[in-house]
C-alpha positions as CSV (number, residue, x, y, z in Angstrom):
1,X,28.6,-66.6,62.8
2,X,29.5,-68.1,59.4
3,X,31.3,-66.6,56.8
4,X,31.0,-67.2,53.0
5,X,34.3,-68.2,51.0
6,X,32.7,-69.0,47.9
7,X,33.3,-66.7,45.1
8,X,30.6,-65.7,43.5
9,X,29.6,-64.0,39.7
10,X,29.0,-60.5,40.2
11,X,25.7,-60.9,37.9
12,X,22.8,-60.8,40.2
13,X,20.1,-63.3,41.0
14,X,17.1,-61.0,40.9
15,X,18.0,-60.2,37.5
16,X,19.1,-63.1,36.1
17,X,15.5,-64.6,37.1
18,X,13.7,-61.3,35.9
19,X,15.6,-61.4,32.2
20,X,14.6,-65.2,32.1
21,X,10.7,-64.9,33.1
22,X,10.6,-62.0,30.9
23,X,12.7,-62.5,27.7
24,X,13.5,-65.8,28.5
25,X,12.3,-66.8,25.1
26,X,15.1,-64.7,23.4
27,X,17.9,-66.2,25.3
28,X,18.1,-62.4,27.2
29,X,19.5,-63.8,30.9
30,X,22.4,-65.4,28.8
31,X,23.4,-62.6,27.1
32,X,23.2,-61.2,30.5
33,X,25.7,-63.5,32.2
34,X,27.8,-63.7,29.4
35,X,26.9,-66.7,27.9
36,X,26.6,-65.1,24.3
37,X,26.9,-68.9,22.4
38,X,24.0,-70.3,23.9
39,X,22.4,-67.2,24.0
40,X,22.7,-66.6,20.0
41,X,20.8,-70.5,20.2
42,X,18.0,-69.8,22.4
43,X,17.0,-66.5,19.9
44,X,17.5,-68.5,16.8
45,X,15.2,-71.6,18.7
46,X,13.0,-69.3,20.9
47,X,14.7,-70.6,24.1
48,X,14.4,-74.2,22.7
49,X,11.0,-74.4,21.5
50,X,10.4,-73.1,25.5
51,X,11.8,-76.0,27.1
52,X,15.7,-74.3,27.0
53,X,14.2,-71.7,28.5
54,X,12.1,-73.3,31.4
55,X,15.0,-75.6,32.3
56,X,17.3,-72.5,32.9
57,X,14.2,-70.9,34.9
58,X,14.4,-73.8,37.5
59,X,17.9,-73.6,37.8
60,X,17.9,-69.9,38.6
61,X,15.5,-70.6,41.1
62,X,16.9,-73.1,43.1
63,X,20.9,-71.4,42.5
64,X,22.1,-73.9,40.2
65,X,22.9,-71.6,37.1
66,X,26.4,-70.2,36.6
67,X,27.9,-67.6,34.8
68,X,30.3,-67.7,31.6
69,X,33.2,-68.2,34.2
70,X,31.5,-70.7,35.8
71,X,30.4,-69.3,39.0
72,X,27.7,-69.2,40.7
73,X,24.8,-66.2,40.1
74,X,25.1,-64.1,43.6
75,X,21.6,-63.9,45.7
């Protein structure tokens, strides 16, 4: 049995993805994990024109995307 050191954001995975597919437009899932910079971008560009937002998409999915401490969104 293997144990997990890895510390890990206590924002969740299952809502970080749900905020993106849903508002992801607006920049929402940033807000959400703190990132309020970028986030105040995406609403002012509409997630980048839709590209921002579908780049951050993928990386939620495949657990790339961090936090605004820099770790990693919990599954």
């Amino acid at each position: 049995m293997t144990t997990d050191t890895t510390i890990r954001s206590e924002k969740t995975f299952v809502a970080t993805l749900l905020l993106c597919v849903l508002l992801g437009g607006l920049g929402i899932h940033r807000f959400y994990v703190g990132k309020t910079g970028t986030g105040i971008l995406m609403l002012l560009t509409l997630g980048g024109f839709g590209i921002w937002s579908l780049i951050d998409l993928i990386m939620i999915a495949v657990g790339n995307f961090k936090d605004s401490n820099g770790l990693p969104i919990k599954p």
